[in-house]
C-alpha positions in Angstrom: -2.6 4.4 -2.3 -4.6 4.2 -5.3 -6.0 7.0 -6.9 -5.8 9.5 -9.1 -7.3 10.8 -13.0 -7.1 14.3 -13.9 -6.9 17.3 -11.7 -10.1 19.8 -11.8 -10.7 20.9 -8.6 -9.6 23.5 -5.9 -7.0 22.4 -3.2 -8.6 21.5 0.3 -7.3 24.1 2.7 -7.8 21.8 6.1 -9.2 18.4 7.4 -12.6 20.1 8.6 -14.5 20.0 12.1 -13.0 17.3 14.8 -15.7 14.4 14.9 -15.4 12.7 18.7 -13.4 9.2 18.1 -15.4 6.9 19.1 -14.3 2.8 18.5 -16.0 -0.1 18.6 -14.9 -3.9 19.4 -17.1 -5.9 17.6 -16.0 -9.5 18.2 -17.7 -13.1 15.9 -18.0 -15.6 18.7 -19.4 -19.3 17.9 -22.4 -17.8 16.0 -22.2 -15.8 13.3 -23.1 -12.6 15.3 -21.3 -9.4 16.4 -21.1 -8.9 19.7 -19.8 -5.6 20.3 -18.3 -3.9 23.1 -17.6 -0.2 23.8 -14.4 1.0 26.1 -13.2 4.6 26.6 -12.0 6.7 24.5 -8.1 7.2 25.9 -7.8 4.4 27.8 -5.9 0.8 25.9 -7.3 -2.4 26.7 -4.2 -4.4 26.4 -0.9 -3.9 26.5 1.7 -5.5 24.8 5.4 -6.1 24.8 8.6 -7.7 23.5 7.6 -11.0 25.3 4.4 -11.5 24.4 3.8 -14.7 22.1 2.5 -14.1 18.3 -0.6 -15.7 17.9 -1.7 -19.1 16.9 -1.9 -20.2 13.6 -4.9 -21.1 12.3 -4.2 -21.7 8.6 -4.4 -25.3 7.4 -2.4 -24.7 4.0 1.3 -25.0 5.5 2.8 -24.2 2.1 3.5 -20.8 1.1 4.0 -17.6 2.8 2.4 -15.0 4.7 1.7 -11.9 3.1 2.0 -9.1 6.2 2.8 -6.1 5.0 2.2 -3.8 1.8 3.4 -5.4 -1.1 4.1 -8.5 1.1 7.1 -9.7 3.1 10.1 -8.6 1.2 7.9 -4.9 0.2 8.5 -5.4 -3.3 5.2 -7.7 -4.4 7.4 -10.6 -5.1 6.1 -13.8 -4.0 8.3 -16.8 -3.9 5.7 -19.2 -3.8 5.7 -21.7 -6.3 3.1 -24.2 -8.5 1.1 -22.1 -10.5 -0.6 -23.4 -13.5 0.9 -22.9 -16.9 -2.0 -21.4 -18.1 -5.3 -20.3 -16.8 -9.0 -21.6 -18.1 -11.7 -19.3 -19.7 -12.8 -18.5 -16.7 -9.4 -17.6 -14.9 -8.2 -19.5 -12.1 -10.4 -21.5 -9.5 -12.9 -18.9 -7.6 -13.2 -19.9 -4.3 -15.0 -16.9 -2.3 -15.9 -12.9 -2.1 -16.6 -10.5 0.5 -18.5 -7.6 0.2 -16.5 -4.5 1.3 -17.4 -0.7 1.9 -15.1 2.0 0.8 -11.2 2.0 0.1 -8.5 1.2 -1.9 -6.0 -1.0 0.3 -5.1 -4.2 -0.5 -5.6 -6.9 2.2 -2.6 -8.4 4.7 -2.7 -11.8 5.7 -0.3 -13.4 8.8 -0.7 -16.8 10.3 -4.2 -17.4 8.9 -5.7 -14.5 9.3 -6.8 -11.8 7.0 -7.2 -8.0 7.8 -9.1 -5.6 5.6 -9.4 -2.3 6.0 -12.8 -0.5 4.5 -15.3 2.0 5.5 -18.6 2.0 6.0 -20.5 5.5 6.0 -19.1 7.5 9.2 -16.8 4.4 10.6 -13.8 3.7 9.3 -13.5 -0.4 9.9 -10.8 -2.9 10.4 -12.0 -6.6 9.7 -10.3 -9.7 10.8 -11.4 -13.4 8.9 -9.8 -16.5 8.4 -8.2 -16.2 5.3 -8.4 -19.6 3.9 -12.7 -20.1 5.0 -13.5 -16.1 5.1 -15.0 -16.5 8.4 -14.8 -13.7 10.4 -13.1 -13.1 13.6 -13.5 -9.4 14.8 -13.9 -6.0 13.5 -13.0 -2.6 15.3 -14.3 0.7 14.2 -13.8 3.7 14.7 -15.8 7.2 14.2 -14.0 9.4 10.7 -14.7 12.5 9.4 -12.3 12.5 6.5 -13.8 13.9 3.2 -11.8 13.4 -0.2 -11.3 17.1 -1.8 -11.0 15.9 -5.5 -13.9 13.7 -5.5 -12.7 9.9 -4.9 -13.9 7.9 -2.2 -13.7 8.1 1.8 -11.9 4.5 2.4 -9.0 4.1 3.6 -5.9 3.7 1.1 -3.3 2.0 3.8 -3.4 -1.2 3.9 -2.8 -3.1 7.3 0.3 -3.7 8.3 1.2 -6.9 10.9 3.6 -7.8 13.4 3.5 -10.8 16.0 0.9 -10.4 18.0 -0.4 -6.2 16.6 -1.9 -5.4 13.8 -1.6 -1.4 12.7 -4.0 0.8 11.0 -3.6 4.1 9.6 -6.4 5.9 8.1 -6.9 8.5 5.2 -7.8 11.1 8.8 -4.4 10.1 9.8 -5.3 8.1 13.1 -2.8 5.8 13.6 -4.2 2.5 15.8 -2.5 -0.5 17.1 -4.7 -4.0 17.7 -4.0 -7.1 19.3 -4.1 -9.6 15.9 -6.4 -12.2 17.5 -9.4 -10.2 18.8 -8.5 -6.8 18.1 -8.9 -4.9 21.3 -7.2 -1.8 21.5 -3.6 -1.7 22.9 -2.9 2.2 21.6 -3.5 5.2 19.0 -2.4 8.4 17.5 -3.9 11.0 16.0 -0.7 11.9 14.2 -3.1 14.9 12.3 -4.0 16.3 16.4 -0.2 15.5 17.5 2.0 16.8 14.2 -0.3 19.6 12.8 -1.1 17.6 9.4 -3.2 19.7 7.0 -4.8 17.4 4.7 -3.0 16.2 1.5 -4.7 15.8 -1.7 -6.2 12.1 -1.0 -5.5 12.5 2.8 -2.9 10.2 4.5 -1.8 7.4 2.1 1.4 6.1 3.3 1.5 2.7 4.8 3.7 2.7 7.8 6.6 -0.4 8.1 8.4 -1.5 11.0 12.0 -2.1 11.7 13.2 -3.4 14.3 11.2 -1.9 17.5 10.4 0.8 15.5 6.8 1.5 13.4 8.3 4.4 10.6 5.1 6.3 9.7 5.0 9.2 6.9 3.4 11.9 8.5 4.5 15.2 7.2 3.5 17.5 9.7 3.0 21.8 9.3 4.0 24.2 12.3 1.3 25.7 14.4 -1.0 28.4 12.4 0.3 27.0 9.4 -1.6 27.6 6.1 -0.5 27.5 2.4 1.1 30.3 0.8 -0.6 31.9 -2.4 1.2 28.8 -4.6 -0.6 25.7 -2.5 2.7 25.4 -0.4 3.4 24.1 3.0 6.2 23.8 5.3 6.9 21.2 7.5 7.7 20.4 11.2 10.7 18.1 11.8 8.0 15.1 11.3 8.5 14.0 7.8 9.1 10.8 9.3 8.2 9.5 12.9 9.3 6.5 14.7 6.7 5.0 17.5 8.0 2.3 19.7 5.4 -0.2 18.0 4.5 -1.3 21.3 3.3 2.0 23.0 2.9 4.4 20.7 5.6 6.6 22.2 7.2 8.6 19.5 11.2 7.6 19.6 12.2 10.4 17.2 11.2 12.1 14.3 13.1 13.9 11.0 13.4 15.6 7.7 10.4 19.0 7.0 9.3 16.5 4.2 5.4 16.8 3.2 4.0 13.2 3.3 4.0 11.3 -0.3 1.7 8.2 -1.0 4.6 5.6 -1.0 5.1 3.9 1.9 9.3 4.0 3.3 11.0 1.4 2.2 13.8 -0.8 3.8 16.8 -1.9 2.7 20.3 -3.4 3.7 23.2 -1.8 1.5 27.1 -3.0 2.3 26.0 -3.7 5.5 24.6 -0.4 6.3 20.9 -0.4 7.3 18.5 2.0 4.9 15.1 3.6 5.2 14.3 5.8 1.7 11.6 7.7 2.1 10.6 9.3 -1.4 8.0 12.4 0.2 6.4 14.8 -1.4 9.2 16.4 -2.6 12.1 14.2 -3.6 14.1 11.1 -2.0 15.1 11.2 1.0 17.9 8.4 2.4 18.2 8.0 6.4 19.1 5.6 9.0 16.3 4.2 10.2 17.7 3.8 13.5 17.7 7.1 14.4 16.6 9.1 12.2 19.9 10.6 10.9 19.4 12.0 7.0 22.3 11.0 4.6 20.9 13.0 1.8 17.6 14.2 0.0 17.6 14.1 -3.4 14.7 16.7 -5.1 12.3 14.8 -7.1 8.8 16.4 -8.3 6.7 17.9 -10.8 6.7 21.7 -11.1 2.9 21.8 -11.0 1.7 22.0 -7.7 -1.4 19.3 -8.1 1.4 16.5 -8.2 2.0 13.8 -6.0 4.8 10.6 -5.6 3.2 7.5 -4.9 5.1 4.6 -6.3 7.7 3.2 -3.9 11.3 3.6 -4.6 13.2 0.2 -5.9 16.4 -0.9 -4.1 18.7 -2.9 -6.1 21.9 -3.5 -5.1 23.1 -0.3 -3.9 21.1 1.7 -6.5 17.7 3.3 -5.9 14.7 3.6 -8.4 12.3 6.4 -8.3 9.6 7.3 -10.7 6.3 9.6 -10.8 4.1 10.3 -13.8 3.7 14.4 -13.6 6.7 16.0 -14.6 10.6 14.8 -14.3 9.6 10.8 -14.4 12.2 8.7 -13.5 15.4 8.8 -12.0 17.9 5.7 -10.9 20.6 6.9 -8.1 23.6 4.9 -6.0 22.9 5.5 -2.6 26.0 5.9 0.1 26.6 7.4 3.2 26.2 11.3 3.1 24.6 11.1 -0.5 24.3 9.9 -3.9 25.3 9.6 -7.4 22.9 9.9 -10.2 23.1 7.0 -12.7 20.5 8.5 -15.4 17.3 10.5 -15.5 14.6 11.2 -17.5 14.7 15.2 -16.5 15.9 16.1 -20.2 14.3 13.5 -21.9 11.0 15.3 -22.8 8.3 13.2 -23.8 10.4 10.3 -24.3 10.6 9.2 -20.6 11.9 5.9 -19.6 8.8 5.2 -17.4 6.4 7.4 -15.0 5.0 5.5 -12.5 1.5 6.4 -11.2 1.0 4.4 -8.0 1.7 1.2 -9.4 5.5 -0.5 -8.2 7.5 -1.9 -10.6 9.1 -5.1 -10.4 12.9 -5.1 -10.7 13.6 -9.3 -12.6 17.7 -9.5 -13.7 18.4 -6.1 -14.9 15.2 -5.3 -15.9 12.5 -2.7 -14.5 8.2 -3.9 -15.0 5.7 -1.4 -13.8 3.2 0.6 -15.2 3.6 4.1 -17.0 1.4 6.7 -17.6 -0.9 9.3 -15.8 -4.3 8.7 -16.8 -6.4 5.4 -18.3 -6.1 6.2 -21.9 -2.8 6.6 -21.7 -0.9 4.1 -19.7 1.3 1.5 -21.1 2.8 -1.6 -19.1 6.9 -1.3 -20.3 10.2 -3.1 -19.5 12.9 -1.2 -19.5 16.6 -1.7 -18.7 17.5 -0.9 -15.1 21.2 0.5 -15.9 20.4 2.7 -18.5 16.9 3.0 -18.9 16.5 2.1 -22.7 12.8 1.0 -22.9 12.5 -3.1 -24.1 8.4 -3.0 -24.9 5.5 -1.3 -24.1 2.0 -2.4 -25.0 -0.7 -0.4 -24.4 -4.7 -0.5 -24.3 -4.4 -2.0 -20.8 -5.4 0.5 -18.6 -3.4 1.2 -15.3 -2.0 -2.1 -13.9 -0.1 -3.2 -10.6 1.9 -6.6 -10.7 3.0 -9.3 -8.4 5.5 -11.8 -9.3 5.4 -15.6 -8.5 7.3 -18.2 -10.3 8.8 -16.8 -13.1 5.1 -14.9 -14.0 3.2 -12.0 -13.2 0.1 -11.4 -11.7 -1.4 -8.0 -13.6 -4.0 -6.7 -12.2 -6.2 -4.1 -14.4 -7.9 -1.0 -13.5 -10.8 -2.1 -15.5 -10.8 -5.6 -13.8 -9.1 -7.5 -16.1 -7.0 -9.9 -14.6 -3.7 -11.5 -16.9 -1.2 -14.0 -16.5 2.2 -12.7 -18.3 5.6 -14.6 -18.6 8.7 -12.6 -17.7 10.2 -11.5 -20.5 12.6 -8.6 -21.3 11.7 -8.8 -25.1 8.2 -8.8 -25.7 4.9 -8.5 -23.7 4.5 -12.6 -23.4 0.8 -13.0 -22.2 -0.1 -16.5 -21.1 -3.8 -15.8 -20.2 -6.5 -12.9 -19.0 -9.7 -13.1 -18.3 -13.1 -10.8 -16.3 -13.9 -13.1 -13.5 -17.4 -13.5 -13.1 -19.5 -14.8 -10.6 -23.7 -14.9 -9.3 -24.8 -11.7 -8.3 -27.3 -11.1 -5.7 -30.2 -12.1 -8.1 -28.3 -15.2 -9.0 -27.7 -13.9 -12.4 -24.2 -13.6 -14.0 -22.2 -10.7 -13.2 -18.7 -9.0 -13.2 -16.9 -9.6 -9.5 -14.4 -6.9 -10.1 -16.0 -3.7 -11.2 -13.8 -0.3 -11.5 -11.3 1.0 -10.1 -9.4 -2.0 -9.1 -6.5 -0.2 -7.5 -5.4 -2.5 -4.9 -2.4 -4.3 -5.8 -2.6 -8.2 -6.0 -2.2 -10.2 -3.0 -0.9 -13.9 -2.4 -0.8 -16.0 0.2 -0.1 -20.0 0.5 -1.4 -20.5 -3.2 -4.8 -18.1 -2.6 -4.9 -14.9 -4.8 -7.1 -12.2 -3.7 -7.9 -9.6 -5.8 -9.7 -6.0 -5.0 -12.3 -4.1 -7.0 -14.7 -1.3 -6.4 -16.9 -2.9 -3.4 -15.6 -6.7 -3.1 -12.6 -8.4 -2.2 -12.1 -11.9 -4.0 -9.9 -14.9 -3.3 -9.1 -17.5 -6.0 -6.8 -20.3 -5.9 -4.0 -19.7 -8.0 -1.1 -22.6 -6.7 -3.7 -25.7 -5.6 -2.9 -26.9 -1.9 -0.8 -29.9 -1.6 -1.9 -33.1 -0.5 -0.4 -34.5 2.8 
């Protein structure tokens, strides 16, 4: 999810009218033409199973990695490609293509030489297929959304897609919850978690990209009983469907758990003394279950007192210690997880002003011992910091940069700016080391010089087998940050 400047505006109260679903297959065959194809409204047309064969792969750069999920493979935006150049020239690294998008703010995923963006484009939410190394495009499904943001940002979606084998899932800012065959994207099933789990629309709407595990997709959906409205402070209850696990090839919910109200970070895996981990940091506080079944080992309560408050940054497992932060009230806390609970390490709750860090939606980056991310709740005020994992003394901070997301690759990060700026930094616990930054520019319609990335660039930076790509207000652009090796 990427959002979020000040508060102004009254609470939405519901997700409006239902708007009939209606998707369409639109598929690129050898001429550059959409051919599209409509099917009924509850009926799949394909099914899929544990047997069936992931896809070819089309990509010709064989170095590198796919990029599948948010914040790529290991959910943590740490790449462990390698080759970059030491530094960058003027103009940044090599530009090799854009592509015009419509509304959102998810960043792409890419698997076996495809790329899938997810935008809108006025009433139909789309999901668009390309080859990720050319940008030619494969397939696009639509479907028909109604979903109108109540503070004022756009409409797009803010998951980003999420692929596995053969499926691709979608989950938009409506909360309908789709599952595509990768290579043409026909329909093999949906949810409409709002219609199914009684979900009364958050602030930004749904936000929390879903992850799989195992046979499981684990979606954040935060659902209200029947006849449920907020109370005269804004509050909700919930349902029993904090979390729910779909078999991620039918749909079928498998269980569900916790009366959490959905957060905008997604859950996030981990393996700790050889116990399997799903933490889950929802609306309310952290939440630590098995993501086998569902089982809670604790909840720890984590949130701003004010009720136009949100966590969005996902937690950070290292070792067997968790890292949480948000940016409206208590900040940041760092906890040891194990079975039936957890141990608080330090806090920022009595630390006043003088937080460690408060994370917006940005995730930091844990590098030996120390924490990088983003801290600060508005533009003017955000600082990119290092601080010290085990206690939380702060190493830097430099300012001015706006908000920022990062992505490490070889011993460097990627920072991507709000404002578009994009910077190579080293890693470095003592100082803010920049290398190079630079505003990418490119031919505009008229041919004339022009920004590529205009405001907000809230996507966090993706890369896959040496291509960047980089999101801003109504483009997605791919540069060429490790060169592809000859064979």
């Amino acid at each position: 999810m990427r959002m979020f400047l000040s508060f102004a505006f009254a609470l939405a109260l519901g997700c409006g009218s239902a708007v009939p679903d209606k998707p369409i297959l639109s598929a690129v065959r050898a001429k550059p033409t959409l051919e599209a194809a409509r099917f009924d409204d509850d009926q799949p047309t394909v099914t899929s199973g544990p047997d069936a064969k992931a896809p070819p792969d089309i990509g010709t750069r064989k170095t590198g990695v796919d990029w599948p999920c948010f914040l790529g493979p290991t959910g943590n935006s740490v790449s462990a490609e390698k080759g970059i150049a030491a530094t960058w020239p003027k103009e940044g690294p090599r530009f090799l293509r854009q592509k015009k998008l419509g509304s959102g703010y998810d960043p792409p995923t890419i698997s076996r030489g495809r790329l899938f963006i997810f935008d809108r484009v006025r009433n139909r939410a789309r999901l668009n297929c390309c080859n990720s190394e050319t940008g030619e495009e494969l397939w696009t499904f639509e479907y028909t959304t109604n979903y109108v943001d109540s503070y004022g940002y756009n409409n797009g979606p803010r998951c980003s897609p999420v692929v596995d084998g053969e499926r691709v899932y979608c989950l938009g800012p409506e909360g309908k919850l789709h599952c595509l065959r990768a290579t043409d994207g026909k329909l093999v099933w949906r949810v409409d978690t709002v219609a199914d789990y009684g979900v009364i629309q958050n602030f930004f709407g749904v936000g929390s990209t879903p992850v799989v595990e195992g046979d499981l997709l684990l979606v954040q959906v935060g659902g209200s009983p029947d006849g449920s409205d907020r109370d005269n402070f804004g509050r909700l209850k919930g349902n029993g469907s904090g979390i729910v696990a779909f078999d991620k090839y039918t749909g079928k919910e498998k269980y569900k758990a916790t009366d959490e109200l959905a957060s905008y970070a997604s859950p996030v895996l981990a393996t700790i003394d050889k116990k399997r981990w799903c933490f889950l940091f929802a609306r309310s506080g952290l939440v630590g279950l098995d993501p086998a079944n569902g089982k809670v080992e604790f909840r720890y309560p984590w949130r701003a007192k004010i009720l136009e408050s949100v966590n969005a940054s996902n937690p950070v497992v290292v070792g067997d210690k968790v890292f949480i932060s948000e940016t409206y009230g208590p900040g940041s806390a760092l906890l040891k997880a194990k079975p039936g609970g957890c141990d608080e390490v330090w806090t920022d709750a009595d630390k006043g002003r003088d937080k460690s860090m408060q994370c917006h939606w940005n995730t930091p980056i844990h590098v030996d011992g120390y924490l990088y991310g983003c801290s600060g709740r508005h533009e003017q005020n955000a600082e990119l910091r290092c601080i010290e994992l085990a206690t939380g003394k702060v190493m830097w901070s430099e300012p001015n940069l706006t908000r920022t997301s990062l992505l490490l690759v070889d011993d460097h990060f990627i920072c991507m700016a709000e404002d578009g700026v994009l910077s190579l930094l080293k890693v470095n616990p003592k100082k803010y080391d920049l290398v190079s930054s630079v505003l990418l520019q490119g031919a505009g319609d008229d041919g004339r010089p022009q920004l590529l990335l205009q405001r907000p660039c809230w996507a966090a930076p993706v890369l896959s087998h040496g291509l960047l790509y980089v999101r801003g207000n109504d483009r997605l652009v791919c540069l060429e940050l490790i060169p592809a090796k000859k064979e």
